[in-house]
PyMOL Python script that loads the backbone (N, CA, C, O; Angstrom):
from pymol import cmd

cmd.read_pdbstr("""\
ATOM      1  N   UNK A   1      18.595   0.064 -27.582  1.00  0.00           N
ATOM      2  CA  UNK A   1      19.787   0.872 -27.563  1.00  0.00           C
ATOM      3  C   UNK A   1      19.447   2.327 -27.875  1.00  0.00           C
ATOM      4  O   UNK A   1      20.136   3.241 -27.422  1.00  0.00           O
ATOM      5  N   UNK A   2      18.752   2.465 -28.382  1.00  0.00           N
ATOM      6  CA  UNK A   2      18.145   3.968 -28.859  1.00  0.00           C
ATOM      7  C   UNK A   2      17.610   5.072 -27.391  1.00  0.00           C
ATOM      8  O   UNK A   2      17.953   6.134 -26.871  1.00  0.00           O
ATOM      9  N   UNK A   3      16.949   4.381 -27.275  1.00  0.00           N
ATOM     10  CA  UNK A   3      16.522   4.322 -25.482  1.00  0.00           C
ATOM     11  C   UNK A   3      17.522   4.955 -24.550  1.00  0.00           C
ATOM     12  O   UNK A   3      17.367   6.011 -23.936  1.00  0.00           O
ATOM     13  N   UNK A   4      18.690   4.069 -24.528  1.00  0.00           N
ATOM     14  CA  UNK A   4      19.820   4.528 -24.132  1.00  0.00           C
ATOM     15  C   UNK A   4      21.082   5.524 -24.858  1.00  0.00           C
ATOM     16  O   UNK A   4      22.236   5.896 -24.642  1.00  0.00           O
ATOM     17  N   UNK A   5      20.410   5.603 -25.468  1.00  0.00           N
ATOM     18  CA  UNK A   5      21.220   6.781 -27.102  1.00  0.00           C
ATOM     19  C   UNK A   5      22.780   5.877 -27.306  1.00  0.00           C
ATOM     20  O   UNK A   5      23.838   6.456 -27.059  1.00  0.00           O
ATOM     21  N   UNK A   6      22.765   4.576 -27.728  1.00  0.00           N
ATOM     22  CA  UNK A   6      23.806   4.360 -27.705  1.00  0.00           C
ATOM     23  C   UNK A   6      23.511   3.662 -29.398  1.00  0.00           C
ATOM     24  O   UNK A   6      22.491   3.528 -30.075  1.00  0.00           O
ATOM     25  N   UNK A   7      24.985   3.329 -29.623  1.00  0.00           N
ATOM     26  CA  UNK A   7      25.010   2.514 -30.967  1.00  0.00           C
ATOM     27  C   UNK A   7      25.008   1.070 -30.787  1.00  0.00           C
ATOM     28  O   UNK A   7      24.796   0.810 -29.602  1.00  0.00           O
ATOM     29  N   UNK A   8      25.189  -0.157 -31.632  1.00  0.00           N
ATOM     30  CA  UNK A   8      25.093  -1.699 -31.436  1.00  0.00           C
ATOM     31  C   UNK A   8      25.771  -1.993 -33.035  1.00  0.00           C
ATOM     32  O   UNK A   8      25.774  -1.276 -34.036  1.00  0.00           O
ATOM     33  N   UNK A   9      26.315  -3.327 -32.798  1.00  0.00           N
ATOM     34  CA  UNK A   9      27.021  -3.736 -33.653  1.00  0.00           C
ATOM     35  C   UNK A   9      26.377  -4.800 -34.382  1.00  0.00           C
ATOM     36  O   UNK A   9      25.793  -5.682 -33.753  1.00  0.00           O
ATOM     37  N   UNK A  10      26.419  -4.811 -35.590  1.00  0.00           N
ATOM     38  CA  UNK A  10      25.960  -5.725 -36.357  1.00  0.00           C
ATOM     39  C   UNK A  10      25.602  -7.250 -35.822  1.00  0.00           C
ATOM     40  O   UNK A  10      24.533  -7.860 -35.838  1.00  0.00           O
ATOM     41  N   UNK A  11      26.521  -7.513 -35.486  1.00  0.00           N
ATOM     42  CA  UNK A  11      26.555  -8.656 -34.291  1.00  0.00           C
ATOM     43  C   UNK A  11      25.714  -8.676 -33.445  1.00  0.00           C
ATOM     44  O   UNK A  11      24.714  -9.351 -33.692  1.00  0.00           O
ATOM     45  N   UNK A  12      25.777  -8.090 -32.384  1.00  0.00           N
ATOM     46  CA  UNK A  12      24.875  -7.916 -31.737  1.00  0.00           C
ATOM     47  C   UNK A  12      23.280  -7.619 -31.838  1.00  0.00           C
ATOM     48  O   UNK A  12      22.402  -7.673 -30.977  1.00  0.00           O
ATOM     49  N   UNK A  13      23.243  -7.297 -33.174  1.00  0.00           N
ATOM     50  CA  UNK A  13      21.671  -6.698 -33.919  1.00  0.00           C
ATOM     51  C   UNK A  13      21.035  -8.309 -34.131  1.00  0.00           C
ATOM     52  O   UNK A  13      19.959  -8.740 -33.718  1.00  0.00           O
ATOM     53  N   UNK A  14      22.217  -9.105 -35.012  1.00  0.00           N
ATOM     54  CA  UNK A  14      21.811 -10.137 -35.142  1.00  0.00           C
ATOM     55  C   UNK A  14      21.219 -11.406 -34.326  1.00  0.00           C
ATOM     56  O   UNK A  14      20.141 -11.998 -34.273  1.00  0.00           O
ATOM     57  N   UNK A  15      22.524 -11.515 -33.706  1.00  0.00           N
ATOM     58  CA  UNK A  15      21.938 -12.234 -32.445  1.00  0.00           C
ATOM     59  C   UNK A  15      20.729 -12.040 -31.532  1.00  0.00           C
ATOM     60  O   UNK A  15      20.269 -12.936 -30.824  1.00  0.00           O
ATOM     61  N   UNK A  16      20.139 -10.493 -31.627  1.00  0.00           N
ATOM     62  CA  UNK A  16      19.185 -10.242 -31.196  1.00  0.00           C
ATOM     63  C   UNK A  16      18.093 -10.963 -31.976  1.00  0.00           C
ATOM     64  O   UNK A  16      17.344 -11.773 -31.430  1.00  0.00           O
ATOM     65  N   UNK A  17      18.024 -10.658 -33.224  1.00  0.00           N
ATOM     66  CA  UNK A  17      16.858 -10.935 -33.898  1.00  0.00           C
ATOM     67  C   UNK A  17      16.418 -12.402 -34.173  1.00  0.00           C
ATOM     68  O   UNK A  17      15.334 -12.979 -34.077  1.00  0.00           O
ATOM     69  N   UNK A  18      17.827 -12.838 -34.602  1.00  0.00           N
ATOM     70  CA  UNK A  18      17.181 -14.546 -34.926  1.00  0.00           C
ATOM     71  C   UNK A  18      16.459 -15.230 -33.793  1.00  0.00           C
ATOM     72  O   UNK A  18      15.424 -15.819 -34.103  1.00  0.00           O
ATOM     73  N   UNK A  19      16.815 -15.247 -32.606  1.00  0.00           N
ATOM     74  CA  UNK A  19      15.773 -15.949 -31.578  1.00  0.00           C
ATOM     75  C   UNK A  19      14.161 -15.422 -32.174  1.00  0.00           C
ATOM     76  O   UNK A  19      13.136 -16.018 -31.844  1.00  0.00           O
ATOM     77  N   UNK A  20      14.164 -14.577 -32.817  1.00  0.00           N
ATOM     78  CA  UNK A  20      12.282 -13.742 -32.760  1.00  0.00           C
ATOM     79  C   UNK A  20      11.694 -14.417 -34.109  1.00  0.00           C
ATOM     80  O   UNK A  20      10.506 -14.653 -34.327  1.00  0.00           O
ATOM     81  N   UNK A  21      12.830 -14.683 -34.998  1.00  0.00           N
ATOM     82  CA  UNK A  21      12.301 -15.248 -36.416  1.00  0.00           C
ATOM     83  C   UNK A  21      11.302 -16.685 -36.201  1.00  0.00           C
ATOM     84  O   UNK A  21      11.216 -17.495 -35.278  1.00  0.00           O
ATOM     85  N   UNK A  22      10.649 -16.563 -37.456  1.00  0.00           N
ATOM     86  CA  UNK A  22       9.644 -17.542 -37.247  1.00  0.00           C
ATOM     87  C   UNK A  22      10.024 -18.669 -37.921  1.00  0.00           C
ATOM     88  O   UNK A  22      11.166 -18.568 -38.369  1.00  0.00           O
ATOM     89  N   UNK A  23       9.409 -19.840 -38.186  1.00  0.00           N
ATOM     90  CA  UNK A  23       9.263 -21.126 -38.778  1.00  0.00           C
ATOM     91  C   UNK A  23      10.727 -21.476 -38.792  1.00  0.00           C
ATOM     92  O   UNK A  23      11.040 -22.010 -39.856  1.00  0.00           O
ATOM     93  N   UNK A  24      11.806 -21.328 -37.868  1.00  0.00           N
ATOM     94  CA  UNK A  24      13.190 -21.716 -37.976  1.00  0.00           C
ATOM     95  C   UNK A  24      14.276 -21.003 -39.409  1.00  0.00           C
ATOM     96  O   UNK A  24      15.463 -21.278 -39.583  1.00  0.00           O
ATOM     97  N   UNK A  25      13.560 -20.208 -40.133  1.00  0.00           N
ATOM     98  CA  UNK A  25      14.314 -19.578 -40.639  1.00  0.00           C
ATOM     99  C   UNK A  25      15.188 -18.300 -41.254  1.00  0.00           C
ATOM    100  O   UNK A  25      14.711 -17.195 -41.515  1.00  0.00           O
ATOM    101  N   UNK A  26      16.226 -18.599 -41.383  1.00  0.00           N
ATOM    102  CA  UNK A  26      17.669 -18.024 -40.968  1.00  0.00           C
ATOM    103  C   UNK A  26      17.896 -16.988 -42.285  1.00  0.00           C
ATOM    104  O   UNK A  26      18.350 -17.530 -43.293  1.00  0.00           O
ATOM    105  N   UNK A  27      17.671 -15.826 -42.342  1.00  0.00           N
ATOM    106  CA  UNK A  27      18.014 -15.080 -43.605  1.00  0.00           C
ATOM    107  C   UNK A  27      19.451 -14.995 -43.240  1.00  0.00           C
ATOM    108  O   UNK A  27      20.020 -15.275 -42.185  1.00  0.00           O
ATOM    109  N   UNK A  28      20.114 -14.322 -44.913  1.00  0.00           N
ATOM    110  CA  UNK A  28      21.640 -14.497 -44.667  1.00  0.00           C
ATOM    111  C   UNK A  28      21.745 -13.218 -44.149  1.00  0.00           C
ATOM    112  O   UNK A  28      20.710 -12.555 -44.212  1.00  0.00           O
ATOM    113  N   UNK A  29      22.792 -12.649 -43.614  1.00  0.00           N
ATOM    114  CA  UNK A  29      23.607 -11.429 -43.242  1.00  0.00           C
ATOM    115  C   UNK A  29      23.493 -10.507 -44.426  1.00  0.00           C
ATOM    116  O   UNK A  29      23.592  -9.310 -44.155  1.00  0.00           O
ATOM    117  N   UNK A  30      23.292 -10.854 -45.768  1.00  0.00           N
ATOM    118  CA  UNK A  30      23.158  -9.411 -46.531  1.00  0.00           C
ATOM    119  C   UNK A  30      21.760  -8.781 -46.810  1.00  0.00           C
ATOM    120  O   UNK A  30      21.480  -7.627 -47.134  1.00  0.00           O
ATOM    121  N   UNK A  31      20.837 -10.029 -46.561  1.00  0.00           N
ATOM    122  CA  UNK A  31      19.957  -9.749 -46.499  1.00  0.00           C
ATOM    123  C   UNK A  31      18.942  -8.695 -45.092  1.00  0.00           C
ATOM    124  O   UNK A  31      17.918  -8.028 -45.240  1.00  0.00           O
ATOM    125  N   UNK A  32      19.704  -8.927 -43.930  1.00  0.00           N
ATOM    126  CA  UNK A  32      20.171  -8.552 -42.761  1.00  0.00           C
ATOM    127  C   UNK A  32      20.341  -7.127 -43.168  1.00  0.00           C
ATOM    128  O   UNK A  32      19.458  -6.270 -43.136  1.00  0.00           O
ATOM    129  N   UNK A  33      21.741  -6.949 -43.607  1.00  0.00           N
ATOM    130  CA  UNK A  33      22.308  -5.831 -43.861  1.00  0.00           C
ATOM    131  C   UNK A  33      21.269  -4.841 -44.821  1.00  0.00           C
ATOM    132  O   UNK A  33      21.030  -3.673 -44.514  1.00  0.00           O
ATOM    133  N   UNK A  34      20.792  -5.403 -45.831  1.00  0.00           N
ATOM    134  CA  UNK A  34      20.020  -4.232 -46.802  1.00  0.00           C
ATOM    135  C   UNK A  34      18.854  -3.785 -45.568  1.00  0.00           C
ATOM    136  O   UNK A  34      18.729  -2.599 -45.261  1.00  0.00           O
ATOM    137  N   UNK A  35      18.085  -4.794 -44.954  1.00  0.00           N
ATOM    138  CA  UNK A  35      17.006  -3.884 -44.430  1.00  0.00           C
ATOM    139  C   UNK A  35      17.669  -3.067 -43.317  1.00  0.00           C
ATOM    140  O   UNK A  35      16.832  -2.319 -42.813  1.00  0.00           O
ATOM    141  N   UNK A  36      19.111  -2.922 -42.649  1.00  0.00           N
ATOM    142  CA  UNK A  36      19.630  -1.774 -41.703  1.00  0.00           C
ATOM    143  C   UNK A  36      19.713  -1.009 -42.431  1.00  0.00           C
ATOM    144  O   UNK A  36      18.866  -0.119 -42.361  1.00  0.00           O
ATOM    145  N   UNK A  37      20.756  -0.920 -43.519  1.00  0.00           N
ATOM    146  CA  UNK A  37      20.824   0.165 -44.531  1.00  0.00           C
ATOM    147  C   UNK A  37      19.765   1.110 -44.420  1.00  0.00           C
ATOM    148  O   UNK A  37      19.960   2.300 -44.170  1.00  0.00           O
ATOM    149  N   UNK A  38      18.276   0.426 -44.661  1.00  0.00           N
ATOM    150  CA  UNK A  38      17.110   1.564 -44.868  1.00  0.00           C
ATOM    151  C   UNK A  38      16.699   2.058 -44.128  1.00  0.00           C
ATOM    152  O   UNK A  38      16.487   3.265 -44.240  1.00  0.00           O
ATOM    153  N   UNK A  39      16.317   1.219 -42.761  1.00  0.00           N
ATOM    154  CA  UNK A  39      16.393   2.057 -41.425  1.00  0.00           C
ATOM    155  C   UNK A  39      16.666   2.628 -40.165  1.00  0.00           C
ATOM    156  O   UNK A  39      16.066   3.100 -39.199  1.00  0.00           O
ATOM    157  N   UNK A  40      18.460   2.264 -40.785  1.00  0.00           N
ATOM    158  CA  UNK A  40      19.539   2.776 -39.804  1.00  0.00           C
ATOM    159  C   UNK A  40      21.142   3.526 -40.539  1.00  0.00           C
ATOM    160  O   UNK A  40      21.599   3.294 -41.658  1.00  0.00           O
ATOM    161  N   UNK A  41      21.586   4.238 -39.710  1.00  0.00           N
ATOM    162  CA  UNK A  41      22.278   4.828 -40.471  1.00  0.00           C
ATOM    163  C   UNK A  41      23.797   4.137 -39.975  1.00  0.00           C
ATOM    164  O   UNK A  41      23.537   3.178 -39.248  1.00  0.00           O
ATOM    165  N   UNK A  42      24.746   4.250 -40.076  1.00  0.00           N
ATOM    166  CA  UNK A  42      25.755   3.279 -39.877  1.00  0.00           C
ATOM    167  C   UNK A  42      27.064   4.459 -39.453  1.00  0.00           C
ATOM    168  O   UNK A  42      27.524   5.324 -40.199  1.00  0.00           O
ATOM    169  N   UNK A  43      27.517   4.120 -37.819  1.00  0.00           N
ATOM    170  CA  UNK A  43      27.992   5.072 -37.447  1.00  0.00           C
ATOM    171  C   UNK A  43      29.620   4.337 -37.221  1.00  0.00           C
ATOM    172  O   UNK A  43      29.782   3.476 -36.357  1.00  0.00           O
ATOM    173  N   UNK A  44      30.993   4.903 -38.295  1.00  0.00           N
ATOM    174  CA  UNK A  44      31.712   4.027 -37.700  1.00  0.00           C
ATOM    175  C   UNK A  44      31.799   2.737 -38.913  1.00  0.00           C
ATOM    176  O   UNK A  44      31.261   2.685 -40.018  1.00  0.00           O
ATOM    177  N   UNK A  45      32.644   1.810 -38.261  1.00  0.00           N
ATOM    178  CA  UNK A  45      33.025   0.622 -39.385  1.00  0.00           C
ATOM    179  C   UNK A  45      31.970  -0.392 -38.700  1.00  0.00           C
ATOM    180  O   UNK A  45      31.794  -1.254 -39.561  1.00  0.00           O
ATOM    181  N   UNK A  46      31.459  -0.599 -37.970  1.00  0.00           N
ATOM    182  CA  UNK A  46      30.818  -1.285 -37.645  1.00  0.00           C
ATOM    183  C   UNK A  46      29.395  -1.353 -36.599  1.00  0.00           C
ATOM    184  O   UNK A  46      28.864  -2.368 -36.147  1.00  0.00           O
ATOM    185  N   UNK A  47      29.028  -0.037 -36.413  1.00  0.00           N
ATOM    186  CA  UNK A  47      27.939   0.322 -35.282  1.00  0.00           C
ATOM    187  C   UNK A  47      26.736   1.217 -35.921  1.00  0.00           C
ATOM    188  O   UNK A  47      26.973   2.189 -36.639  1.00  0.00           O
ATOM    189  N   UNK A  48      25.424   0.789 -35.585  1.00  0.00           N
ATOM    190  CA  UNK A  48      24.427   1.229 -36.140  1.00  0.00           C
ATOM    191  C   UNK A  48      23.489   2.453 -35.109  1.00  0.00           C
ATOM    192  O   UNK A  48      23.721   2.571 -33.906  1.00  0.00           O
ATOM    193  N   UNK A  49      22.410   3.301 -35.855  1.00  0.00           N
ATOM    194  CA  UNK A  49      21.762   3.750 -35.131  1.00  0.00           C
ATOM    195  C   UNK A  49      20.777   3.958 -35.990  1.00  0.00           C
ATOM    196  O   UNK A  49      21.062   4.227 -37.157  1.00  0.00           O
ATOM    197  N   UNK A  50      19.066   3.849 -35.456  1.00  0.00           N
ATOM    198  CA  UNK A  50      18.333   4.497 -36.141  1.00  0.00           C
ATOM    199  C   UNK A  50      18.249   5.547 -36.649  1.00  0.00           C
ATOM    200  O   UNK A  50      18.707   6.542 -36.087  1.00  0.00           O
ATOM    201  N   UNK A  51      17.597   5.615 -37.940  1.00  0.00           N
ATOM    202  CA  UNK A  51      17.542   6.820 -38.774  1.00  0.00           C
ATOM    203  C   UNK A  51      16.109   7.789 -37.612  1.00  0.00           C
ATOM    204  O   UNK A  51      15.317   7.142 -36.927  1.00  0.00           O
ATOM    205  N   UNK A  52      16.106   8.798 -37.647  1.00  0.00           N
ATOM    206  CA  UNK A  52      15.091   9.333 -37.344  1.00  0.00           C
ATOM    207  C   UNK A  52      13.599   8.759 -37.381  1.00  0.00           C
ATOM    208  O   UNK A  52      12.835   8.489 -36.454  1.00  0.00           O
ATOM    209  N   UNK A  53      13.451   8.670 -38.690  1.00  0.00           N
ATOM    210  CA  UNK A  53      12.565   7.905 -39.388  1.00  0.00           C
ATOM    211  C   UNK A  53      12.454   6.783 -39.431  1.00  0.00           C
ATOM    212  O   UNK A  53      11.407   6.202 -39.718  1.00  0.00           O
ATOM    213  N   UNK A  54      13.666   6.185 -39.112  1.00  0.00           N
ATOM    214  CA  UNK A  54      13.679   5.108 -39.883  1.00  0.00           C
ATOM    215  C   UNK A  54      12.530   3.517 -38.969  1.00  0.00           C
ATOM    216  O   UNK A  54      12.123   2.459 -39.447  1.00  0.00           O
ATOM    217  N   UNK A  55      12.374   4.204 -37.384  1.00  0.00           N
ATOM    218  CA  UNK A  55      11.329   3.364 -36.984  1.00  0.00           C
ATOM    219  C   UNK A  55       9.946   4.055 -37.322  1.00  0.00           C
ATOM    220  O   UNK A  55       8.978   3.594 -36.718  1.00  0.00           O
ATOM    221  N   UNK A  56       9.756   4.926 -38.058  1.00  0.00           N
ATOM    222  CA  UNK A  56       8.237   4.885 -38.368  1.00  0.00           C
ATOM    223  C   UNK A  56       8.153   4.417 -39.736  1.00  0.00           C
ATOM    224  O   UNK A  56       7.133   4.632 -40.391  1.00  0.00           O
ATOM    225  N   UNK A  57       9.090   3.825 -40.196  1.00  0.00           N
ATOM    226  CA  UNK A  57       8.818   3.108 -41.422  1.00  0.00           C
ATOM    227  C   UNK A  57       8.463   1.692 -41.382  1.00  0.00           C
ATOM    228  O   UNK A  57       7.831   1.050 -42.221  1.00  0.00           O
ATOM    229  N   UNK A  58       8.997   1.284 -40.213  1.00  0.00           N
ATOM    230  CA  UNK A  58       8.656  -0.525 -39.738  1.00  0.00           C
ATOM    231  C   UNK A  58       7.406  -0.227 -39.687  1.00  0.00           C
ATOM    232  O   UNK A  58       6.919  -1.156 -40.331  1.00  0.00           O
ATOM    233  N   UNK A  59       6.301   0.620 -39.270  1.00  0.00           N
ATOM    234  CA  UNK A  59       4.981   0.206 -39.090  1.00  0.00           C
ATOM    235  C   UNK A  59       4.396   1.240 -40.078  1.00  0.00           C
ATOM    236  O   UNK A  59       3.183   1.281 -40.282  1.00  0.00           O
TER     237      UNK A  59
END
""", "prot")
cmd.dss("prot")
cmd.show_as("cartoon", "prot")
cmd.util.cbc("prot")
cmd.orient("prot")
């Protein structure tokens, strides 16, 4: 989505990710939520975007 300069919804973040998780397991949604917090900024009641930074902190 960044790519496309657009925002994505929590929902949609999620559903993305769990198919990629490993050994079948499922972190909860707040746990979810703290790591966007750090490297996304939250645009709106419900739509995210990366922080500047915030993908050179994943690696």
């Amino acid at each position: 989505m960044e790519r496309k300069n657009k925002t994505t919804t929590f929902d949609e973040i999620v559903l993305y990710i769990l198919p990629l998780l490993k050994n079948g397991t499922t972190p909860e949604n707040q746990t979810i939520l703290t790591v966007l917090e750090d490297i996304t900024e939250r645009i709106g009641e419900d739509s995210w975007r990366l922080k500047g930074e915030g993908q050179l902190s994943l690696f």
